[in-house]
Each structure stands twice: as C-alpha cells, then as structure tokens.
C-alpha positions in Angstrom: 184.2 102.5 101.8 180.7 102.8 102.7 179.6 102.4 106.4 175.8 102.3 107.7 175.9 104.1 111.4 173.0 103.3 114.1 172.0 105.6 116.1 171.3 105.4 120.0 168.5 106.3 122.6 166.9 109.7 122.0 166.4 109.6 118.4 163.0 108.2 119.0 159.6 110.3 117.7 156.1 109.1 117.1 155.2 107.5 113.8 158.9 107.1 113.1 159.2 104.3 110.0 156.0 103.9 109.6 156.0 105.6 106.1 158.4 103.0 104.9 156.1 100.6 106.4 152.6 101.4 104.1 155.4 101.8 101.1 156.5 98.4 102.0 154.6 96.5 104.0 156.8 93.4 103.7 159.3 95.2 106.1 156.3 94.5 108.7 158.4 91.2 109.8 160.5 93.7 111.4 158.1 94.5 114.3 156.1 91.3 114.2 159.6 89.4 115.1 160.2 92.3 118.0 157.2 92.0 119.5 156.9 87.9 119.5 160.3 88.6 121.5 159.0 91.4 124.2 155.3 90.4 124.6 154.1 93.3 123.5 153.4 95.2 120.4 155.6 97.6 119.5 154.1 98.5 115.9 151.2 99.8 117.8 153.3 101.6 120.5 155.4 103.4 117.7 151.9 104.2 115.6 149.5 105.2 118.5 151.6 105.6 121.4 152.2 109.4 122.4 155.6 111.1 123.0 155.4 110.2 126.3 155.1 106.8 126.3 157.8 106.1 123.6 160.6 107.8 125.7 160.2 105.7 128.0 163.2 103.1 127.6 161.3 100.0 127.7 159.8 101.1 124.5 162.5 103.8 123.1 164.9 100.9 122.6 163.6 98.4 120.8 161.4 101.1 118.6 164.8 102.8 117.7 166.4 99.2 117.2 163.7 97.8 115.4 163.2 101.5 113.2 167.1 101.2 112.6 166.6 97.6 110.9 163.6 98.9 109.0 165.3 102.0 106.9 168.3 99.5 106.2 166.4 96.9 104.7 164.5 99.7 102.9 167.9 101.3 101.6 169.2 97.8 100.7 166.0 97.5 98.4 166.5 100.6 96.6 170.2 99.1 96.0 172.2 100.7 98.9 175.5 98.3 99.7 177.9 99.3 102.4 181.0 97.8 103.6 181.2 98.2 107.5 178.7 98.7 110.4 178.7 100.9 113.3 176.6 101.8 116.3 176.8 104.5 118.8 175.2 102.8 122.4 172.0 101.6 121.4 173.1 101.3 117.8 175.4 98.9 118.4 173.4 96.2 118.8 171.3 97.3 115.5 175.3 97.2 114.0 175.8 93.4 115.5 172.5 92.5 113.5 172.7 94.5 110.2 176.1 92.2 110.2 174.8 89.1 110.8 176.8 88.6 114.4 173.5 88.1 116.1 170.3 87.2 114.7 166.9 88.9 115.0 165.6 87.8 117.6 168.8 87.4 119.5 168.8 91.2 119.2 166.2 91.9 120.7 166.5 89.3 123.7 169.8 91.5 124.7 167.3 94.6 125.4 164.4 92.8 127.5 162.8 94.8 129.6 163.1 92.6 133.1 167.1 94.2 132.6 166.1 97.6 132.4 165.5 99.4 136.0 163.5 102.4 136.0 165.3 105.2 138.0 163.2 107.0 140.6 164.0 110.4 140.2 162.6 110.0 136.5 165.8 109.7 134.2 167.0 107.0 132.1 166.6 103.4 132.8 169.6 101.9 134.1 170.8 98.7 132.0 172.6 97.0 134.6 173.0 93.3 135.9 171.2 92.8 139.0 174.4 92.2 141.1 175.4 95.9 140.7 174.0 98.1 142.6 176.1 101.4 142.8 179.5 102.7 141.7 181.4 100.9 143.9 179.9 97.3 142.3 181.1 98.9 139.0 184.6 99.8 139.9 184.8 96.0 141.5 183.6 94.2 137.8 186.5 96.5 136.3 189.0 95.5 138.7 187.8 91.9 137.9 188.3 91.5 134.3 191.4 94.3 134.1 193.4 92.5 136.8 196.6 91.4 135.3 199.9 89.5 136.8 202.6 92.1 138.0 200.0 95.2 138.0 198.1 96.1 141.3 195.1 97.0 141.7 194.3 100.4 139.7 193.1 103.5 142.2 189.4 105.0 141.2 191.2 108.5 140.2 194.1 106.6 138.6 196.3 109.9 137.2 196.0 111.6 140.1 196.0 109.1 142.9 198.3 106.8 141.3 200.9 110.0 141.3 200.8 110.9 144.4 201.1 107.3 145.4 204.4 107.1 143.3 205.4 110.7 144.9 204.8 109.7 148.6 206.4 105.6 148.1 208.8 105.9 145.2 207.1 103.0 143.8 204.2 102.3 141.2 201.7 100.4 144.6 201.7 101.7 147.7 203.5 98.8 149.0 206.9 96.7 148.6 209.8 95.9 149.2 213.6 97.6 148.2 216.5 95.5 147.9 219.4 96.7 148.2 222.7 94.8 146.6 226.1 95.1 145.3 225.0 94.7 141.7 222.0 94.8 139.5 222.4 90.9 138.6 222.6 89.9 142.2 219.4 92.5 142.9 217.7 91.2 140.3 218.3 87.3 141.5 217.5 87.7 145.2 214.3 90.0 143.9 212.9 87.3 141.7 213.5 84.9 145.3 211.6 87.4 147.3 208.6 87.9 144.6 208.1 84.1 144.7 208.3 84.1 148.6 205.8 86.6 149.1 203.3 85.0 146.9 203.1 82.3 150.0 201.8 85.2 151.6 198.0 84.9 153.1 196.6 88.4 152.9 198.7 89.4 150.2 197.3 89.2 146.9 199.3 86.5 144.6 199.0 88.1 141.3 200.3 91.5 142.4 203.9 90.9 143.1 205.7 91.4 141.0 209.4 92.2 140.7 210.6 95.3 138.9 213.0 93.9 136.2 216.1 95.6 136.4 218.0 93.5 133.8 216.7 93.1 130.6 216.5 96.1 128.4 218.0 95.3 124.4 220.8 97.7 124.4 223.0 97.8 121.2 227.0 98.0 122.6 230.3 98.9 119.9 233.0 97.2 121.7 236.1 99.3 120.5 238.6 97.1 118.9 241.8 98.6 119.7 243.9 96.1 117.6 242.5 97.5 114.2 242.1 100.5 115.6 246.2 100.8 116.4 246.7 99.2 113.0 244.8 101.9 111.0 246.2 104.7 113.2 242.3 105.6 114.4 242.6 107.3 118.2 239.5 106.2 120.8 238.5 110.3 121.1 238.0 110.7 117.2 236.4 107.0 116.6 233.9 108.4 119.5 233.2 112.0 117.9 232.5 110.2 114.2 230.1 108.0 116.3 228.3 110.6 118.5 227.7 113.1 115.2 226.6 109.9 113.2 224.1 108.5 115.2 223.0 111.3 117.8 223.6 114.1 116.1 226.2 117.0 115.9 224.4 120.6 116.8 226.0 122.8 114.3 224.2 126.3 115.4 221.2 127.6 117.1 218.5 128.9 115.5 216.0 131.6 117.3 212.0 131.5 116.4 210.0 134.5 118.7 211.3 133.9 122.2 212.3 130.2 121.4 215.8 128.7 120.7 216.2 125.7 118.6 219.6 123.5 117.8 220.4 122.3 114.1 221.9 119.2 114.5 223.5 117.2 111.9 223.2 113.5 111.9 222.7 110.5 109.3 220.2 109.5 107.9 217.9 107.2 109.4 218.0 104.3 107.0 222.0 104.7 107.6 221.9 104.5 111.4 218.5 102.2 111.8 220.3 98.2 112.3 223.6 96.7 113.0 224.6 96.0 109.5 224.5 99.9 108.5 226.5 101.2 111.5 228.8 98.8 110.4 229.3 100.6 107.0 229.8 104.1 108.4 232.8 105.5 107.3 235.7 106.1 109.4 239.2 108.3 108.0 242.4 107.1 109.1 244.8 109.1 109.6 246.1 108.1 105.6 243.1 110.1 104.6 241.5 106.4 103.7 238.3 105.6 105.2 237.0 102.7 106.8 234.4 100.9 107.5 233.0 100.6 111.2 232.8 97.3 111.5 236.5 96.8 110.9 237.1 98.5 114.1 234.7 97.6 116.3 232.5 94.4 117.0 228.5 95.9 117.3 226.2 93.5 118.9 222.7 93.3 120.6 223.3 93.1 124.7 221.0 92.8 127.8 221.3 95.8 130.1 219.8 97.9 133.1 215.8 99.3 132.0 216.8 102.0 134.8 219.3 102.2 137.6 218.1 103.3 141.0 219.6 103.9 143.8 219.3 105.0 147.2 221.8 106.1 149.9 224.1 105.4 147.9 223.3 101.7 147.4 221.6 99.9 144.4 217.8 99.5 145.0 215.8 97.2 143.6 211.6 96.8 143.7 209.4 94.5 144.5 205.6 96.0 144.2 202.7 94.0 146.0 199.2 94.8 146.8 197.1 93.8 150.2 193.6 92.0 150.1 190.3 94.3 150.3 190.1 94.8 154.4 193.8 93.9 155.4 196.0 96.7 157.3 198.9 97.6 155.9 200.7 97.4 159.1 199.6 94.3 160.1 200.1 92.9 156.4 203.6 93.9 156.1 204.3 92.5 159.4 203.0 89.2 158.5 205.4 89.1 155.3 208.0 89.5 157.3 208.2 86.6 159.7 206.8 84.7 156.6 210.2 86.0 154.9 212.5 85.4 158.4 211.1 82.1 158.7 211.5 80.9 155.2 215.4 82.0 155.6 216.3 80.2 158.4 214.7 77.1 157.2 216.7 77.5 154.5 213.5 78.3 151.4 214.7 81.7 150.7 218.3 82.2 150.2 219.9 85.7 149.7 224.1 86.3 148.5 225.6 88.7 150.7 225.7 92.0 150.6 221.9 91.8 149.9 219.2 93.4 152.2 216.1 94.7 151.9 213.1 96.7 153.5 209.2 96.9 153.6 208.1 100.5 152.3 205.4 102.6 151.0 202.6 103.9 153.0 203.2 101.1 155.4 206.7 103.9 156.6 204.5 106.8 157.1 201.7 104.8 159.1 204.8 103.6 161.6 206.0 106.9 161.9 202.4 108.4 162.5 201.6 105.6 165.1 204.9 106.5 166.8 203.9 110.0 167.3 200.4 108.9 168.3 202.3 107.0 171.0 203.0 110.6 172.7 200.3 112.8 171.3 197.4 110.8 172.5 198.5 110.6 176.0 199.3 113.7 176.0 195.7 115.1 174.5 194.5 113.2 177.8 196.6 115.0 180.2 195.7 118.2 178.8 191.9 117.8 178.8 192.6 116.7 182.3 194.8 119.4 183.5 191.9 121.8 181.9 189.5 120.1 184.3 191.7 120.8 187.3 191.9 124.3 186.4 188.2 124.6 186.1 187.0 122.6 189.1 190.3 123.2 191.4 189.8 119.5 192.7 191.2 116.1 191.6 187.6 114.2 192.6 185.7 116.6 190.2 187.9 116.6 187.3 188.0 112.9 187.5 184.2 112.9 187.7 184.1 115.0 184.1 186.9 113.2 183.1 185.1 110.3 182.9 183.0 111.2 179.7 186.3 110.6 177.9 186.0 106.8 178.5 182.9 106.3 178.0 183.5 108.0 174.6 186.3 106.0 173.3 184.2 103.0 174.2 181.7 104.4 171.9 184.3 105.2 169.5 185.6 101.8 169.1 181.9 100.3 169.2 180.8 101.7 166.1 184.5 100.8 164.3 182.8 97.6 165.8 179.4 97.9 164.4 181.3 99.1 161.3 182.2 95.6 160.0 179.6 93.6 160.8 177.2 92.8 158.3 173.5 92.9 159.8 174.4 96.5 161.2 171.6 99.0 159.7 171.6 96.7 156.5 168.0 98.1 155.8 166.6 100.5 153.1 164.9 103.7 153.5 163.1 105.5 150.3 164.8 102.3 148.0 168.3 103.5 149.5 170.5 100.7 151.5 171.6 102.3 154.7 175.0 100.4 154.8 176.2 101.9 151.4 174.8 105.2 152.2 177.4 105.2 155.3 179.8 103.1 153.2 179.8 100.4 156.1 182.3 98.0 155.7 185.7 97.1 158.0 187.5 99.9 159.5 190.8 99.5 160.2 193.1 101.8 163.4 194.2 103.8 161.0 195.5 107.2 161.5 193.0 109.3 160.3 190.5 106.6 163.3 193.4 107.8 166.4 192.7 111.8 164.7 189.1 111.2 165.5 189.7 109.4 168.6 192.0 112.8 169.5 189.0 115.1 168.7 186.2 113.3 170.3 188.8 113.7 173.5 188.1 117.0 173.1 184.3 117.4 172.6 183.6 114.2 174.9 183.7 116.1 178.2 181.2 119.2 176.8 178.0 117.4 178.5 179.7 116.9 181.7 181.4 120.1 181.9 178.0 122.0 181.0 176.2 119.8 183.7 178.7 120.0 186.2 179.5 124.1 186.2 176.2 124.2 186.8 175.4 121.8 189.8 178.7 123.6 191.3 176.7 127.1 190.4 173.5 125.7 192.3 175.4 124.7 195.3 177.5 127.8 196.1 174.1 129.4 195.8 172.3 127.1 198.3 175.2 126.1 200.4 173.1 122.2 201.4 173.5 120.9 204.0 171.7 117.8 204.3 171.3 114.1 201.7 167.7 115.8 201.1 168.8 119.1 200.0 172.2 117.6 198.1 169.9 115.6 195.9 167.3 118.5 195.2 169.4 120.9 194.4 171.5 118.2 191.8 167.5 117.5 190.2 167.2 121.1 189.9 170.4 121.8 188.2 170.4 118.7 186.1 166.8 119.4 184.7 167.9 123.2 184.0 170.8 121.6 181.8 169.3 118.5 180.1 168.1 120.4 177.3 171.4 122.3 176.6 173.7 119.0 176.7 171.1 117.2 174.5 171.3 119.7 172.3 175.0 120.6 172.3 175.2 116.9 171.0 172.2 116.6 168.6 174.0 119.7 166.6 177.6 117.8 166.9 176.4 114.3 165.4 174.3 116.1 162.9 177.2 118.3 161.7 179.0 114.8 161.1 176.3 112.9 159.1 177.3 114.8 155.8 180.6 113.9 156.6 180.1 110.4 157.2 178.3 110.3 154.0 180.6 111.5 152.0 182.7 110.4 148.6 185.1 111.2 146.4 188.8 112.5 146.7 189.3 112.8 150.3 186.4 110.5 152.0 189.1 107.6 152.5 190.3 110.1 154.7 187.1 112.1 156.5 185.7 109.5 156.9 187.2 107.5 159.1 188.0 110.8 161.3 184.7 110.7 161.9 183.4 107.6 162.7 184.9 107.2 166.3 183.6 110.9 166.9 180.1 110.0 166.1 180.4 107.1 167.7 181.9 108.9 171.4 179.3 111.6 171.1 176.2 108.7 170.3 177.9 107.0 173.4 178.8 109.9 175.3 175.5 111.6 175.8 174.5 109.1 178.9 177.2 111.5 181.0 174.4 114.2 181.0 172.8 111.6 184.0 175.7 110.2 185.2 177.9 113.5 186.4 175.1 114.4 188.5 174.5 110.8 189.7 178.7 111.1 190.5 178.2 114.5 191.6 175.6 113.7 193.9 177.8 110.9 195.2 180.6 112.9 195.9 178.5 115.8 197.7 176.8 113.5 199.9 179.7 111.8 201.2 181.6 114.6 201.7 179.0 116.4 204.3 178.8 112.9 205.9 183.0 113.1 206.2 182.8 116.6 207.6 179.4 115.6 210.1 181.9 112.5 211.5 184.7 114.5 211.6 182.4 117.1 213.8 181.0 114.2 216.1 185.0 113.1 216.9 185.9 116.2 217.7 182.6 116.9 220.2 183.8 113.7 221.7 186.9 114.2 222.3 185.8 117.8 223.8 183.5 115.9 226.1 186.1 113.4 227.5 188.8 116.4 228.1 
C-alpha cells in the first residue's frame, strides 16, 4: 500500500517547485488558483521573495500547501498511484485535497490570512478563532465538545489532579453523595431516585450526575446441582477443585529467573474454557472412574451481579457523583441540594425503603471541617495580635488605636474579593495584554485558602500603625508636651519622620504579592486566593499611616485636658477648705 505524506510548516525554502514548474508549466494552475483565493501572488512570493519573507506564515502556508499539490500532480504524471493520503499539521489539509474531500480552492479558503494572528514576541502565527484568547478559552472549547452524560468535568492536569481528587473523596468528582443500604439492589434503586432528584438542582450541572451502577456486571454463575451430583457419587469439594484447575489454573511449581519467581500453572485451553457450551463438556470422574460431563451436574448461565462492592463502616455504600456550575461554592451548593432533597421527601417526590440513608461528601467534608476550625482560629489570631499590642503599648486606648488597622484591612480584603467578580474592574490592556486575565479576575469565593489570607493580613495589617505609633510615643517621652500646640507638633514631626518607612514597608509587601497573584499552574487555585485579601488589606490598609497619628493626637490631647480639669477641681476644692 502506497501512501503520499504532506508535510507541515517549516519545510519552506525559496524557489521551492519552481523547477517542476518551467518542466511543466501546465502545473501553473496550481498557484494561479491560490492566489485568486488570497489576493495575492504567491508564484512571485515563492520565486522572488527572500527567506525572510517566505517564513512568514501568511506566506509559508499556502507556498508549502500549494508546493505540496504541485510535486503530486507532477508524480501522478510520471505514473505515480498511491492508495492513502496523510498530512502532518499543515499537510493535512494538502491530504484532504490530494483526496478529493475539499476542493482547490476550498483548501486554500481554510488557511486565509485574516485567521492567522501574528505573535508579538516574533514566533509563529497563532491559527486560532477569534473567540479564544488564551489557555483558559482553550481548555473551555475542550470541555465543550468532550462533555459527556455521567462524566464531570475533566481537571486541566487530569492524571494527577484527578488522583488526588479520588484519594482525598473516594469518588471519581469531588462531589456526591453515598448511600448507604441494606443491599446493593435497594442501593442501587434509591441511587437512581436520588440521581434524578438532583438533576432538579439549580447550580448543579444536569449532565453530571450520574449514579455509580452497582448492579449490572455479566457474571457467568455454575449453580451446583446436588441431585446429579448425589446420583453420580461426585462430592461439592472435588466438583470445585476440577473447576478451579480447569478454568483458573492449578500452580504446579515455581520456577526462579535472576531474582524473580514465577508459578507454572496448569489450566485448559482457552478454546475449552472460552463460552458456556464448552464448560459444559469438561470432564468430571465419578467416583466409578466414569467421567462426566459438566453440564450434567450443574446448570451454567449468564447472571447480572455487583461491578464492585464498597463499603464503609461497615455498611454498603453506594455513589452518586455530580459536578457544580463554574462560580458556585461547594458549601453553599451542597447545601442547596439538600433542602432540594428534604423537601422533595416530604412532599412525597423522592421516596427512599428503609434502612436507606445517605450523605453529601467530597471536598465539600474537608471545607466544613476547615471552616469549623476557622470558627476558633480567626478569633483567636485577633486576640493575639491584640494582646501583642497591649504588651507593646501597656494601655487598652493605644492598642485599640493600632488595632484598628486590622479593620480597615479586612474591609480592604473583602473589597477586592468584591472587585474580583465584577466585570468592568481593570478590564483594560496594557502592551496587547488584558489586565483581568493577567490577574485571572473572575468570582472568588470564602474559601479556605481567602480566611488563610485574611489570617495573614491580620498579621501584617498593624505594621504601619505600629511603626508610626512607637514612634510618636518615642517623640513624646522625649518632649514630655504639655500643651494642644505642642501635642500636635510633636505628632507632625514624628509622623513625617515615618511616612517614608510605612509607605515603604507596604510598597515592598504588595509588590512581593504581584507574582503571586499572577500566577498559574499546579498550585495557583490555591496561592492565589491567599493572596488576594492580603493585597487587598495592605492596598487598603496604608491610609492608617495618617490616621494613628490623627487617633494618636486625639487621645493625647484629651488626656492633658482630663488631667488640666482634674487639676482645676482639686485647686477649687483647696480654695473652699
């Protein structure tokens, strides 16, 4: 079998066919019909054109498309048949016209240059639709045109993520639901129920659930008929020996290759063992000596049984396997299918036969759990970072004044979460690049990795205030004031001395997170999120290096006009004794 191959971009050179072409200059229709398609002639930018110019795609394509056509039609005139066509890239659409699926000129109309866009760091043209724009639009066609009933949506580092998703859940998705029941039939009944419930399900995608079959594997089952059996004088444990050596195998001895060990095992042949019919004819002696045939003592049929049975705690454990829409929590999905589920069981829609039960699981366990310990360890973070202030300041009024930077910055955590998922937010281009998918903008969800940001910007949110506020204390040991006058100078004085530091201390820190916030691959679903309410606190934050002195000066001023009323009473009351 004879097969023409095409090849694909980069097999360009100058002058390429052109011999053919003054041999034969009848092949010339070639070109003539390529360039009546792309508006330009391509003859002339193959015979004249310099290396240059014909690696450029708009030109390397169709030359090598149109070159391709040329030596075929060349080869068929010398008498050169061939059977099949293939292309590599490129040459594949030369394939689809050497074989008559697409015409000429259709040929070159799937190459036009308005589809080709030129890359700006100089490498190839990109032959994309105009819709897609980076990775992520690719991934999203896939997931398109691959999305199939029962399957969820595949992760972008399938092997791996899709493993440690079964690992972590127990389950092929990252969400569903087990039911647990007293038998695989009922399991299997009261799954199919709860599959069909949760398809009512808003945010959950229809197509995904999908019920785990446990109940339906062919199975081939010898039912042992003891009657016969009796009547030939066969016994169960020697009917069951002849069986296991016939069809899975006897091991007779061991045999030993290097360092490895292998069994001999002695079995029938396959064409003996391979349907029904011949197990029937496998020999069975009596205790006469005669032998029998199988299917004298035994009745062999095809049988519906269990693919795999699972358990858990004991209990049989059914799956039913669903996937969320793009944007939806998994908290607050799973908590939606399950008044959807309540209700639709007291109204009588979904009915389960007792002993059944079930459960939501997957990543949506380990979020609760997570958020139950956030439920102590964020309060707690705050009372430490508080307690630190005490120690620092020795008053209540003071650490409450640095303490306040915290607030501001989980304000200005949850405002860029905000920001986040709205759609005009920095959706502008710099140097051809769209800030919004730089920053992979799109809606954020409380997570846990967002409350692990939120408990680090706790930490770094006070830095301004405690760096302006050690230092107005500093100023005013040093010049003891007295007066409103010389409590406001000597807060300008120590503020301006510390501007500069705080601004900086918080330039570096959103800096540092930029790369982070930019970030993709294995991991980002993670980093990211960590560090959008940080950037966000510190962005927000940075207005505490005016405020603490503004509550500083506050707090000075009406503690000397406490202690000069306090003076005046007790003057007064000197005076009337």
């Amino acid at each position: 079998m004879t097969i023409s191959l095409f090849s694909g971009q980069g097999s360009q050179y100058a002058q390429m066919g052109m011999d053919l072409l003054e041999a034969d200059p009848s092949l010339g229709f070639i070109y003539e019909t390529a360039s009546s398609v792309l508006g330009f002639d391509l003859k002339a930018i193959i015979q004249d054109g310099d290396a240059e110019t014909l690696a450029r795609t708009i030109y390397a394509q169709p030359a090598i498309m149109a070159t391709s056509l040329v030596c075929l039609e060349a080869a068929k005139k010398k008498g050169y048949t061939y059977q099949g066509v293939a292309g590599h890239s490129l040459g594949e659409y030369a394939a689809m016209v050497a074989s008559g699926m697409l015409s000429l000129e259709d040929g070159f109309r799937l190459i036009p240059s308005d589809s080709l866009i030129p890359d700006a760091k100089g490498d190839y043209f990109r032959q994309w639709r105009p819709e897609i724009k980076n990775t992520n639009d690719i991934w999203q066609q896939i997931v398109n045109v691959t999305h199939l009933p029962g399957l969820t949506s595949a992760p972008k580092l399938q092997p791996i993520e899709a493993r440690l998703v079964m690992l972590s859940t127990g389950m092929r998705a990252p969400m569903g639901i087990k039911v647990y029941g007293p038998d695989l039939e009922t399991i299997e009944k009261a799954g199919k129920a709860i599959e069909k419930a949760l398809k009512e399900v808003p945010s959950v995608i229809p197509s995904s659930v999908f019920y785990d079959r446990a109940v339906g594997a062919p199975y081939l089952e010898i039912e042992l008929n003891r009657e016969n059996m009796a009547r030939y004088g066969v016994n169960v444990e020697d009917l069951q020996e002849i069986l296991s050596a016939a069809v899975g195998g006897m091991v007779l001895t061991r045999t030993v290759e290097g360092r490895e060990r292998f069994p001999v095992r002695l079995r029938y042949a396959r064409e003996l063992r391979d349907n029904p019919e011949a197990l029937g004819m496998i020999l069975v002696p009596t205790a006469t000596g005669a032998q029998v045939p199988l299917k004298e003592l035994a009745d062999i049929n095809y049988t519906r049984g269990a693919q795999m049975i699972q358990s858990e705690n004991t209990f049989l454990v059914g799956y039913v396997i669903f996937d969320k829409l793009a944007g939806k929590a998994e908290v607050d999905v799973v908590k939606e299918a399950s008044r959807i589920l309540e209700q639709q069981i007291k109204e009588g829609e979904l009915n389960l036969d007792p002993g059944v039960s079930y459960k939501f699981a997957g990543n949506y366990e380990q979020q609760e759990r997570a958020t139950s310990r956030l439920m102590i360890v964020v309060p707690l973070a705050l009372l430490i970072v508080l307690l630190v202030l005490y120690f620092q300041f020795k008053t209540v009024t003071a650490s409450l004044i640095h303490f306040s930077g915290v607030f501001v910055a989980f304000a200005g955590g949850f405002i860029l979460l905000w920001l986040y998922g709205q759609d005009w937010f920095m959706n502008f281009s710099i140097a051809g690049e769209n800030m919004r998918d730089l920053f992979q903008m799109h809606t954020i969800n409380l997570s846990v990795a967002v409350w692990v940001g939120f408990i680090a910007l706790f930490g770094v949110a006070t830095d301004d205030g405690v760096l302006m506020g050690t230092y107005i204390h500093h100023v005013f040991l040093e010049r003891d004031p007295r007066t409103k006058h010389d409590i406001r100078e000597a807060v300008v004085a120590a503020g301006l001395k510390r501007v500069r530091p705080a601004a900086m201390t918080t330039a570096t820190t959103l800096i540092a997170l930029l790369p982070v916030l930019t970030s993709t691959g294995k991991g980002a679903d993670i980093m990211v999120p960590m560090a959008i309410p940080t950037f966000g606190g510190m962005l927000i934050q940075s207005m505490t290096m005016f405020v603490v002195p503004v509550l500083q000066c506050w707090w000075r001023e009406n503690a000397i006009k406490k202690e000069q009323k306090n003076k005046i009473q007790e003057e007064v009351t000197t005076y009337e004794i």
